[in-house]
N, C-alpha and C positions, 0 to 999 in steps of 0.2 A: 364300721363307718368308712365309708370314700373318702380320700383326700381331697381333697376341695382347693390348695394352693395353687395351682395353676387356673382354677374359675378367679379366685379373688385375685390375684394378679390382674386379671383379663379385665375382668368388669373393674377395678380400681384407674386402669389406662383409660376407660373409654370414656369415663364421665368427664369429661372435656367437651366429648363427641355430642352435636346438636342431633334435635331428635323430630320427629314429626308426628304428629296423629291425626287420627278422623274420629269424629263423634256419630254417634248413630243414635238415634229416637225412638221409645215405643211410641206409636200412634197411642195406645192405651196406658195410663199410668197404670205400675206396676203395685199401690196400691188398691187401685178399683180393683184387679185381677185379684190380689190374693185375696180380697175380703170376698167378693161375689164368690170365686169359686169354694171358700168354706164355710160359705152359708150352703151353698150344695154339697157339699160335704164331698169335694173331691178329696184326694189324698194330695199331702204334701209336693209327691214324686208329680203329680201330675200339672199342678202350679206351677211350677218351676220348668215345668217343658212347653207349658203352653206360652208362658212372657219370653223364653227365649225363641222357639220358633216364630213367634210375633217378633220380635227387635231384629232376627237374621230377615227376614221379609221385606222390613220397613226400611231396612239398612242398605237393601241391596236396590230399593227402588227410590231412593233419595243420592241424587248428585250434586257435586259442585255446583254445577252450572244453577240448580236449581234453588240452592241455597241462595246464592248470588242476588236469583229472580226475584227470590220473595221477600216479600213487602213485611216492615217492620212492624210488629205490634207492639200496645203499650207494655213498658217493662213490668216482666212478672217476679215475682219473691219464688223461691226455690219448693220445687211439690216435693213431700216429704217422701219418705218410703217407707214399705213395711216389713221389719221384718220377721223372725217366726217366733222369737219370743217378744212380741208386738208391740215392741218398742219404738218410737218415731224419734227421730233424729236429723236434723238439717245440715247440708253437706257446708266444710268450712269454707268454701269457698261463696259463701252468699252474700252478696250484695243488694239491697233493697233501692229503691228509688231515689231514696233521699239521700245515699250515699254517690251514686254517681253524678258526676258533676254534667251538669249536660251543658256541652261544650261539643264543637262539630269535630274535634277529634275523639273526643268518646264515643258520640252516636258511629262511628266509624266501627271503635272499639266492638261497641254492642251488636253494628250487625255484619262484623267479622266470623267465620267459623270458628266452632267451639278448639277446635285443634287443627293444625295445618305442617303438613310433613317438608321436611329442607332437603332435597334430590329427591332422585326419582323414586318410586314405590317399589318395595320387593315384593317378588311373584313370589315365594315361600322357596320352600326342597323340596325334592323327593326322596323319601325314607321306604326306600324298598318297593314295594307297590303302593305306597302311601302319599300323599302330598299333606306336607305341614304348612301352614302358613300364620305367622302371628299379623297382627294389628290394632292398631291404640283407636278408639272410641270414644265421642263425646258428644250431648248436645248443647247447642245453645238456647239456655233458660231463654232470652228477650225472643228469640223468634222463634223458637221450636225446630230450627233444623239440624241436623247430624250430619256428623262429618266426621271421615276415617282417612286414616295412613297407613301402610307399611314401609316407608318410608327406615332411612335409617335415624333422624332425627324429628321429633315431631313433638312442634310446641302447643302448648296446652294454655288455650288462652281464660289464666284462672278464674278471673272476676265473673264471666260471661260460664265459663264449661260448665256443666253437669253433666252426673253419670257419666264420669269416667272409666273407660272399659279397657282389658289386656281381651282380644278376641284367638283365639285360639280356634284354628280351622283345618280340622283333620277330613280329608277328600281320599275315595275309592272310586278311581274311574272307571276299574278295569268291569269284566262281564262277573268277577266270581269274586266271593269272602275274601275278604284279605284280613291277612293276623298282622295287630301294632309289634312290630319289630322292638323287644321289650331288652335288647344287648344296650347295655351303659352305652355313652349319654341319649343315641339315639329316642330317646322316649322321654326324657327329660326336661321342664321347662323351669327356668329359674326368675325370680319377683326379685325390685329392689332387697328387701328384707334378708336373699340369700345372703348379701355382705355387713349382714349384722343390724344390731337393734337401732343404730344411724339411721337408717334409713328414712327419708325425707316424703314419700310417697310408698303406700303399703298397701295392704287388701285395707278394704270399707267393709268392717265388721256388721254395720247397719242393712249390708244390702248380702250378705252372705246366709245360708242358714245350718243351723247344729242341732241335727235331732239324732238323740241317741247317741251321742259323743264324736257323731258324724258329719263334717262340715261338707256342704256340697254347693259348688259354685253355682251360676245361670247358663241357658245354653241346653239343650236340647242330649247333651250327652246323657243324661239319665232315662231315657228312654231308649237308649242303642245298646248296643252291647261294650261299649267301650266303658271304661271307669277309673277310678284315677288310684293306681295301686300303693304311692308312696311319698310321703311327705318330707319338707326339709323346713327349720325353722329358727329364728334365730338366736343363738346363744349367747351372746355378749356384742358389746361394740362393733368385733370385727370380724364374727365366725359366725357357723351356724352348723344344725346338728350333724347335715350329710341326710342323702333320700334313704328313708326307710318307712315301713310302713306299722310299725310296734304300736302298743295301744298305750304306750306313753307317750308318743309323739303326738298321736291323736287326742289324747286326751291335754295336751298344754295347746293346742290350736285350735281346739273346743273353745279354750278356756280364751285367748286373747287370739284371734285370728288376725292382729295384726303383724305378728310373729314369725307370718305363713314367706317363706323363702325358696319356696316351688315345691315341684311334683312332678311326679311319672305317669304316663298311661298306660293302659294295658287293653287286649280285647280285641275285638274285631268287627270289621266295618264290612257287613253287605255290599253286594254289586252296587253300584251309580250311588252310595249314599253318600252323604256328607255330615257330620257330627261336628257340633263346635263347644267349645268350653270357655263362658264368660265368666271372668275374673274382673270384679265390681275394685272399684283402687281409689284412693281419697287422698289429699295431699294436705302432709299434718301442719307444715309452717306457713301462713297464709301474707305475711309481711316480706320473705326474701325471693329471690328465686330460687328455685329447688330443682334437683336432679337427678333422676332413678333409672333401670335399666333394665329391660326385660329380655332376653331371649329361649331360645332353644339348645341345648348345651350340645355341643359345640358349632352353633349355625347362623342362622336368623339372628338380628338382636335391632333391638330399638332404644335407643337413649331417649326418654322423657323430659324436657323440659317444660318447668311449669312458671309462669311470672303471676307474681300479686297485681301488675297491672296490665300485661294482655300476653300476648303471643308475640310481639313484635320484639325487636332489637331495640336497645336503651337508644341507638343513635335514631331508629324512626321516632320513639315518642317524645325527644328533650329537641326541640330545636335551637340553633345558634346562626346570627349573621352579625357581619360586619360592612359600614359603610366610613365613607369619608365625605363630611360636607363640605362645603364651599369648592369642588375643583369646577372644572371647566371640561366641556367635551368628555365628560365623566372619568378622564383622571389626569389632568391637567392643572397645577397649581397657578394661577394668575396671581401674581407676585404682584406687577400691579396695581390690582385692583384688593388680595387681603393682605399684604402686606407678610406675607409668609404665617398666618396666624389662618389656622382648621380645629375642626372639633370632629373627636374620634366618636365614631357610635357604635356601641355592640348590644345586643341584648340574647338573652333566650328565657325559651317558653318550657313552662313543664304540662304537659300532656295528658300524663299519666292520674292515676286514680289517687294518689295516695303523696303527699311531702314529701321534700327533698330538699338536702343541702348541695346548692347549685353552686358553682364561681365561673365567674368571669376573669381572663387575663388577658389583656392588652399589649404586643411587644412592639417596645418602641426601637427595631432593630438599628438602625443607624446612628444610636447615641455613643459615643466616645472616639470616632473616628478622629486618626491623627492627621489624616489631611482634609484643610480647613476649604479645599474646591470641591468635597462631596458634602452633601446635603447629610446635617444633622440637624432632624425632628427630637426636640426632645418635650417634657412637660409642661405647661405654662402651667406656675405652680403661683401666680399671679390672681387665677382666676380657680375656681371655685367648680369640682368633679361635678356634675348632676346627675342625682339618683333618683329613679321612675322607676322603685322596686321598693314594696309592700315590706314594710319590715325593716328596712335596710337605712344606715345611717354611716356618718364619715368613720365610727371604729371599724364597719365590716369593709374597710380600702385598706391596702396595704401596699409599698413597693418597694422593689427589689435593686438593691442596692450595692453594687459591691459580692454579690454574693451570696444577701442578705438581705431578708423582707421587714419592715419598719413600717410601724404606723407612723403617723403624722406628726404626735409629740416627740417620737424618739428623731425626727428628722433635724437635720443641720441647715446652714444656708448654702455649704456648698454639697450638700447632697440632691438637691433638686434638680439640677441638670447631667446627674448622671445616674439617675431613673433608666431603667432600662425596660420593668416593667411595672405595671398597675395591675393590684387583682382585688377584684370584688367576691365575698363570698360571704350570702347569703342564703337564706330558705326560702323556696317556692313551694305554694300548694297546690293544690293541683286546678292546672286549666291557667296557674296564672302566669303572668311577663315579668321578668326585671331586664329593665333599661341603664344604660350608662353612659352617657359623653363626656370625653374627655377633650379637656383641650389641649391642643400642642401648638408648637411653634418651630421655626426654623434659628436655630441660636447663630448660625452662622450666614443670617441674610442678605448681608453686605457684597460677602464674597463671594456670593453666586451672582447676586446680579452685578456685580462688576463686572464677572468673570462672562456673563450674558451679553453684557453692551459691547466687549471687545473680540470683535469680528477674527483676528489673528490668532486669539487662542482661545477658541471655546471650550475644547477638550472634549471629549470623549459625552455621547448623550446620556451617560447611566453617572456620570459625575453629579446627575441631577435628578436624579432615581429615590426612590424613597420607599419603601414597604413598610406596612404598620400589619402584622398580625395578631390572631384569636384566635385561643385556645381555650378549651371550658373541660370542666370537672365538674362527677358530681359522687353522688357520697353511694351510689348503687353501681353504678360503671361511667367507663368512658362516654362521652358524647361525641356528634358526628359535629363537624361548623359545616353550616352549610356555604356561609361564604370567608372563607376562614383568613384571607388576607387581599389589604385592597394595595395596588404598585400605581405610583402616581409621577409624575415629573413635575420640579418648579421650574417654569418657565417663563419671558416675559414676552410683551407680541412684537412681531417683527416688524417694526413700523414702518422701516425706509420699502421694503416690498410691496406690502401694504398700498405704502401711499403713492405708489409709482403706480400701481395697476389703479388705482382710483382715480388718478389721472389721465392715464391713458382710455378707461370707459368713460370718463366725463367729457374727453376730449383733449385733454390742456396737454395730453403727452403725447409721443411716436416711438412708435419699436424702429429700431435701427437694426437693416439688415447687415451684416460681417459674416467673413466666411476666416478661417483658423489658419495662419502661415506659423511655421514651424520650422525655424532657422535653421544650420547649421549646427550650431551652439547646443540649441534644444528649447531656445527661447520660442514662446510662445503670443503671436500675436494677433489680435482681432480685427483687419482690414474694413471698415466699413465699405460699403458695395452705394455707388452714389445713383445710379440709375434707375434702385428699385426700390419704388416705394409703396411701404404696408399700411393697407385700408384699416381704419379705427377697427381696434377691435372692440368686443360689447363682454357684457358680464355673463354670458355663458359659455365664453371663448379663455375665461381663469378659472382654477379650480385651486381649493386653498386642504390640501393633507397633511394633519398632522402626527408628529409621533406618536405612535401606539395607535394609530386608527384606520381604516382605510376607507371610509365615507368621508365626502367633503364637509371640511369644518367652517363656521362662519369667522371664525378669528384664527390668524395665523400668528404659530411662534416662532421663536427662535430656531427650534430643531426639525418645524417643518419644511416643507415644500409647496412652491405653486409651480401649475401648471399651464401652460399655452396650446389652445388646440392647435394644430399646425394649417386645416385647409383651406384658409383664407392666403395663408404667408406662402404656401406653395405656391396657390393659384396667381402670385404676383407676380412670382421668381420664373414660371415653368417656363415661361414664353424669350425668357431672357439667359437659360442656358443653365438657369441652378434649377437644385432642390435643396428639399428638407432630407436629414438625414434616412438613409434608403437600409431595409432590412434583407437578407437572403436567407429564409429558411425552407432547407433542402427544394431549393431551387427554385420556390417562390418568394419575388423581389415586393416589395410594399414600402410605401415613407412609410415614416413615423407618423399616430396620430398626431404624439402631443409630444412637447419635451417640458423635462425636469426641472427647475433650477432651484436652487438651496434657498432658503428662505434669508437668514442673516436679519441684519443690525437691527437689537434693541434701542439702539438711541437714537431720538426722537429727531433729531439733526441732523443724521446722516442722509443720504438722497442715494437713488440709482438712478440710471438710465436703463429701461429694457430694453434688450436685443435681442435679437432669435440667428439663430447660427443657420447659414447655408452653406451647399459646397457646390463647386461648378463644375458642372458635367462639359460644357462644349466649350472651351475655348478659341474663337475665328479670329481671322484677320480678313480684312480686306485685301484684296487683288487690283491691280492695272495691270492688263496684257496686251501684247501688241498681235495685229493678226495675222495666226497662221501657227500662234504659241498653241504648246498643250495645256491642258488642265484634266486634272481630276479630283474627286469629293476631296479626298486629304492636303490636297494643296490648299484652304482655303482654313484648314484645322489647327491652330496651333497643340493644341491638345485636347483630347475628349476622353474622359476617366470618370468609371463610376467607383464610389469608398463603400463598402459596406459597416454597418457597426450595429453590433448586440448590446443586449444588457449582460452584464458580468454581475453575478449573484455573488457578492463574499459579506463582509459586515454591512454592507451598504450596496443599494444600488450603483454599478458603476459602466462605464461606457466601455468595450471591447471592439477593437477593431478587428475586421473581420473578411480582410481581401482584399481585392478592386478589380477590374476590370478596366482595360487598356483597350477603347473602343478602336482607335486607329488601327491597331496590331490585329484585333478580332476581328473588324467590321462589322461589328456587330450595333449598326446603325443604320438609320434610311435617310434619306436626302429627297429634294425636290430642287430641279431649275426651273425659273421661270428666267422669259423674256422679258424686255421692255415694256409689252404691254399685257404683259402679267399670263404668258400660256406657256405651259408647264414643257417643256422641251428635256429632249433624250432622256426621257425617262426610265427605259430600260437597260442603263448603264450602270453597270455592277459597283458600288463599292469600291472606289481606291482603282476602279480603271479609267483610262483616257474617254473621254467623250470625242465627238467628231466635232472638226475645228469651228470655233464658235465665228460665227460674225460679226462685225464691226458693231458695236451696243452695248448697253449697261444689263448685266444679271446679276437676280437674286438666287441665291441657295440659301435652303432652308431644311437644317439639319435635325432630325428626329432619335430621340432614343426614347422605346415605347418600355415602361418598368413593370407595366401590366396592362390591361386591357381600358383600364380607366384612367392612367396616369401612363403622360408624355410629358417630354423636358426638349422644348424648341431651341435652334438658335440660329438668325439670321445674318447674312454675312454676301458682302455686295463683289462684284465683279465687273468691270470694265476693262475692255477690249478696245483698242483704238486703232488706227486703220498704219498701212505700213509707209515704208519710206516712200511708195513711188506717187504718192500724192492722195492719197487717201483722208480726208478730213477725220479730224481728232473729236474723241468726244468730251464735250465739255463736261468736268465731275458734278459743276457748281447745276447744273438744268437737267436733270437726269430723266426720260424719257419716262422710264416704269414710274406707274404713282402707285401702285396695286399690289396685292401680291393674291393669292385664290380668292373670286366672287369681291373682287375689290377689297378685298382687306389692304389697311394701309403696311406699307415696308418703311423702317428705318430710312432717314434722307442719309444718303452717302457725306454731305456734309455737316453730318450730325449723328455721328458714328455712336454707336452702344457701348455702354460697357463690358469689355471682355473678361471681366474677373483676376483675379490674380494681382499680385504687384508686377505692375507692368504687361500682364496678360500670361504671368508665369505658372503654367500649370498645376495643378493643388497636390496630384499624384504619381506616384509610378508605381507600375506593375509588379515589379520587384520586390514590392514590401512586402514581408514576412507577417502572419498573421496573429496580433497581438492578444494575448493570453491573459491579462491579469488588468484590476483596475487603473484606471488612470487619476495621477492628484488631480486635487481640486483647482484648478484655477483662479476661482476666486481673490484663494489667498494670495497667491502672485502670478502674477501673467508672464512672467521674464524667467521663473526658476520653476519646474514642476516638481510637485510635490516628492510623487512616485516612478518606477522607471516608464519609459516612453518605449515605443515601437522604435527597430532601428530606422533610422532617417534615409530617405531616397537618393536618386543621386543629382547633380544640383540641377536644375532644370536651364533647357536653353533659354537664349536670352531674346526678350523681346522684339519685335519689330517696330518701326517706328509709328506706324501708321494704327498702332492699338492702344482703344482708351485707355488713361491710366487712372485708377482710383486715389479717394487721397491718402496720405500718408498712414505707412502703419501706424500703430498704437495701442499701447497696453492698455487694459481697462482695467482699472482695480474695484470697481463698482459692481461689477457680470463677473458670473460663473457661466461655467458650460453646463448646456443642456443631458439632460438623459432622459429617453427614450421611454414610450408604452408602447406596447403592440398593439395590431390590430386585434379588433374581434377580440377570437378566443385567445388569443396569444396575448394581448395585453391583459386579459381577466389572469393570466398564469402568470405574468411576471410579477405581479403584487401578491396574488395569493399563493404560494408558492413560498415567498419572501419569510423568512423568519415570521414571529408576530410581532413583528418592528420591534425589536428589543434596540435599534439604534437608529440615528437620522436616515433618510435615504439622499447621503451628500451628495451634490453636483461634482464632476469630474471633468479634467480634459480628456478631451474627444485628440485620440491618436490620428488626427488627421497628416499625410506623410507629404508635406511638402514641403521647400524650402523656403526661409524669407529671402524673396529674389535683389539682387543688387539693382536698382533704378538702372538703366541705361542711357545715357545723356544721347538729348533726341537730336545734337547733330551729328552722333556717328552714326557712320554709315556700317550698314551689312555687308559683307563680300556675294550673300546668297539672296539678298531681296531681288524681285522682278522688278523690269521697267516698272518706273512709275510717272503719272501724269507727270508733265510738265519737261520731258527733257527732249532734247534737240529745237530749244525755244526759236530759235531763228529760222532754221531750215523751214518750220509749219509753219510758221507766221506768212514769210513768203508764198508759199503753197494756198494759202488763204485768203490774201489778199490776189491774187492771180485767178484764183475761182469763184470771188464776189464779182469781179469785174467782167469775165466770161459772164455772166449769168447774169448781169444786167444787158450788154451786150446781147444776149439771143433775148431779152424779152423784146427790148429795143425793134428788133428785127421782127418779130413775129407782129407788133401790135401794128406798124406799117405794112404787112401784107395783109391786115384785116381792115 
């Protein structure tokens, strides 16, 4: 005898290992064949080569695809088989009509293949000049189609298989005989049965035959010269004889060829033939799943698996889900409107052919938390489980307690709210559902919505987080959940937001433009801008996103955001020297579409004002010069700076500053003069150079910085020139000659000067600022202390002129936060998708804007560097003017007497 401890080693590892098969069909039952051919009185030998080269034939011209194709007929009962001592016997695996439940995942079952292999298929070995190749075969009773694996794993879908086959396929490609390589193991193939009388799938004594003490499989090998020289068989639980071929061995596999634990071949295969040896296999426990293993010693090998209800994995045929009713925006708690009061739902199906003890468990994960500002769900044991599962009543509930699962009578009064889980467990038959809702509740719903209405400490968005998961069990394996836990947020709606944009689309409100001053200190303050005013906007100019979503939602909460399109608020600003905040990526400039602002107060009392943040590009002053002064573009500029600022990705959306641009220093602007009556003069003078001396007259300049080819930021700024000492008439400011500015566009009246931004006209930026890296705090919460650190501060900015609007008074807003940013296009589709999956608010932040809050200048000090300006040497012109009315009536005088 051979040792055999390193085989049972080998095959005891593998049976872990999944397996795959194909089933293959005769076109002819295999008893029509053996009766007809022994009413003609063939021999035995000849029967058996004629059903096996019929099943290699029909095997080889039946595909996947084809099975797929064909149309399901009515379910057939199992065709028997015959075998030589003309016994009939039905495979265990038969299922009649009236045991499968017809259900759309059965008929599924039924017109699945009879076996289907897991990876890919093995091409076999080569033994010498021989090719070995095994393969698992079956057909499907309901449709008649076969289907085969060589596969390493290959499941056996039992209810449905017939004619189970081990295919053994010995190939001679070469031109000449070739001898079976008969050197241990090379020749060798081993059945479950080699690891003993265990074995869970054997040879099908019904479909083998024994004449003369000779058992010979199907398969066309009986007519070649090949033959099977020696048998191995099983000897107890966990051994087996070793291959030999003695006529005791022969004669106990005669006797019970369930036994049969492999065999050798021997012999030799003709040029181009091919010889196969089918081994018929039956699967003895038809209630578990079972697991056998065939190979080639030491080569090929295939794990068998077989299930009592298909070929699939327990997690495809048991389904499980979980939902949460009552939320909002599909996982949003509306405090509200239920009062912190949901009902949990899970159910699963069983699928499968056969019962089952199924459970349900429910985790209600946030039950015992020590701190009373996160959300604890716990049982409302107030109200009454509901069970929508056949069978099942309040003993199959249980929860887990401490440690410990209890039914209902063993519960106490203070064990109810430190339930942590619920498990239902029940029996399903097959095809049917058990349901479960449970209800829960928030035990600590006070302190969330307090902790909601107060706007200064809402804490963190997951303080309001909640997960309830499902897990399921069942008494044959694991199950899959298909939605195995659902994360919700209690929220309430953010009324004061709300009701500010409801106002402003009805009419009854106004966005107020501000642009962000940023003191010395670090105090941050919101200047309103009084010159420019924003056209109503309408309801598709807000947009309301809430946490965890990024479709707009109809109701807004607390930890949402709404939004403001920006191209209406540009279009008001542009002409007046601002914008809306401006993007640079890698070198293309773009506003903002929209900005951000934090959603805020639950309480129903509270009130905002909208705002929308600008910043100002052109800072002017006006001019009086006397004639024969120079001028140039920058003379007329107190400041012109463009801020850049991105979005900063960290827990939140947050605003990054991101540069500037010091248009005076770059020149990187265009300009336009016009005359008095509106024609564009020295046009071709450079940027920050002298123009040629202007004449006695009022001019407009009109300052451009182009951000792209669609968007310009205007700013107009007036110029008067008046005549010199030797008598030249003055121009009056108050009657200003120019009414126009291009194709008669109106210009600003000089005695009705613009807004020049800034407190006091104090420019927003310097060049100098260092490019700020990290979010900035929210504003919101205080406008005078920022949260997080800030950009370093610029250096203080000069001091106004006298003759520049002044806006009114700074002031903090406690009502507004600062905006944050979408991108354009594609760039704003990537800063939200991109974003985490909102696991927290997208908070409003300050905007690092680097300017100082300027010290007012008292408008009777005087500059040491301001130019002439109207009105001085009052006496000298007045004389000069009265002297030149009186000439000039004087020559009219004269002339109308010589006419």
């Amino acid at each position: 005898m051979l040792s055999k401890n390193n085989m049972s080693s080998k095959l005891k590892n593998a049976t872990n290992q999944k397996q795959r098969f194909s089933i293959r069909k005769l076109s002819v039952g295999a008893a029509s064949v053996l009766i007809g051919l022994t009413f003609m009185g063939v021999s035995n030998n000849k029967v058996e080569a004629a059903t096996s080269e019929k099943a290699a034939v029909t095997s080889t011209n039946t595909t996947q695809q084809d099975e797929e194709k064909s149309p399901t007929p009515a379910i057939q009962t199992h065709k028997p088989q015959v075998a030589s001592n003309a016994s009939t016997t039905q495979s265990n695996s038969d299922l009649n009509a009236a045991q499968v439940p017809n259900t759309p995942s059965n008929k599924a079952v039924e017109n699945a293949p009879a076996v289907k292999g897991v990876g890919a298929n093995s091409q076999g070995e080569q033994i010498s000049n021989i090719h070995s190749t095994i393969s698992i075969t079956a057909t499907n009773k309901y449709t008649d189609q076969t289907s085969s694996s060589s596969a390493n794993t290959v499941q056996v879908n039992e209810p449905t298989a017939e004619d189970l086959d081990m295919v053994l396929t010995l190939n001679n490609d070469t031109d000449q005989e070739q001898q079976i390589n008969t050197a241990y193991p090379n020749n060798s193939y081993a059945l479950p049965a080699w690891n003993g009388t265990g074995a869970q799938i054997v040879v099908d004594p019904s479909r083998v035959k024994v004449v003369n003490g000779e058992v010979t499989f199907g398969g066309n090998y009986t007519d070649s010269n090949v033959s099977i020289g020696s048998w191995d068989y099983a000897t107890s639980n966990s051994t087996s004889s070793g291959f030999n071929g003695s006529p005791e061995t022969k004669a106990i596999i005669a006797k019970n060829p369930e036994l049969i634990g492999g065999f050798s071949t021997t012999g030799t295969l003709k040029a181009k033939e091919t010889v196969t040896i089918i081994v018929p296999l039956k699967v003895v426990d038809t209630q578990k799943q079972v697991i056998g293993r065939v190979e080639r010693q030491f080569g090929q090998a295939i794990t068998i698996q077989a299930s009592p209800e298909n070929f699939r994995d327990a997690n495809d045929y048991t389904d499980t889900n979980l939902t949460v009713d009552g939320l909002t925006d599909g996982n949003i708690s509306n405090l509200a409107e239920n009062n912190g009061e949901l009902t949990v739902s899970g159910q699963i199906t069983n699928n499968g052919f056969i019962s089952h003890d199924e459970s349900l468990v429910f985790n209600l994960s946030s039950v015992g938390s020590t701190d009373n500002h996160k959300v604890q769900t716990v049982l409302d044991h107030d109200k009454a489980i509901n069970l929508d599962w056949n069978n099942a009543s309040n003993d199959n509930i249980s929860y887990y307690v401490n440690g410990t699962y209890k039914t209902a009578a063993q519960m106490t009064d203070s064990d109810w709210n430190h339930v942590t889980q619920i498990k239902v467990n029940a029996s399903l038959q097959s095809g049917q559902t058990g349901k479960v809702t449970i209800p829960v509740k928030l035990s600590n719903l006070d302190q969330i919505e307090t902790d909601l209405q107060n706007v200064s400490d809402m804490g963190p968005s997951n303080n309001r987080l909640n997960t309830i998961s499902l897990s399921a069990t069942s008494d044959n394996s694991g199950l899959k959940v298909t939605n195995g836990a659902v994360s919700y947020y209690s929220e309430l709606p953010a009324y004061a937001a709300m009701k500010a944009i409801e106002d402003e689309i009805n009419g009854k409100g106004s966005i107020t433009p501000k642009y962000l001053v940023i003191d010395k200190d670090g105090n941050f303050n919101y200047v309103p801008i009084s010159d420019i005013s924003i056209p109503q906007l309408g309801k598709d100019d807000f947009t309301y996103v809430n946490i965890g979503h990024k479709d707009p939602s109809s109701t807004l909460f607390t930890d949402g955001y709404y939004t403001i399109k920006l191209d209406k608020i540009f279009n008001a600003a542009k002409d007046k020297g601002f914008s809306v905040n401006i993007t640079n990526n890698d070198g293309q400039e773009a506003t903002w579409p929209t900005y951000y602002y934090q959603a805020f107060s639950a309480n129903k009392a509270d009130k905002i004002d909208l705002y929308t943040q600008l910043q100002q590009i052109f800072n002017t002053k006006d001019l009086t010069l006397m004639a024969g002064d120079s001028w140039n573009s920058n003379d007329s500029l107190i400041s012109a700076n463009v801020n850049f600022y991105t979005l900063n990705f960290s827990d939140y959306f947050g605003t990054a500053y991101d540069g500037n641009k010091d248009l005076k220093a770059t020149g990187d602007y265009t300009y336009d003069l016009y005359d008095a009556k509106g024609n564009q003069i020295d046009k071709d003078v450079p940027v920050g150079q002298n123009v040629p001396t202007l004449a006695m007259g009022t001019y407009k300049v009109v300052y451009h910085y182009q951000i792209n080819k669609d968007e310009v930021v205007s700013k107009t700024a007036t110029i008067i020139v008046n005549g010199n000492t030797s008598g030249d008439p003055l121009i009056q400011p108050d009657k200003p000659e120019f009414q126009g500015g291009v194709a008669g566009t109106p210009l600003a009246q000089p005695d009705k000067p613009e807004f020049k931004g800034g407190v006091a006209g104090i420019p927003l930026t310097q060049p100098d600022l260092p490019k700020y890296t990290g979010p900035i705090s929210n504003p919101g919460d205080s406008e005078t202390q920022p949260e997080s650190p800030v950009a370093p501060l610029p250096q203080e900015p000069e001091a106004p002129t006298d003759n520049n609007n002044v806006p009114s008074e700074p002031a903090t807003n406690e009502d507004t936060v600062a905006p944050h940013p979408t991108k354009n296009t594609d760039t704003q589709e990537s800063a939200v998708k991109t974003s985490p999956e909102v696991t927290a608010p997208v908070h409003a932040t300050k905007l690092a804007i680097t300017s100082h809050h300027a010290q007012v200048t008292n408008n009777n000090q005087k500059k040491e560097n301001t130019l002439p300006q109207t009105g001085e040497h009052k006496n000298n012109l007045a004389i000069a003017g009265l002297l030149a009315i009186g000439l000039g009536i004087l020559g009219l005088a004269v002339r109308r007497r010589k006419n």
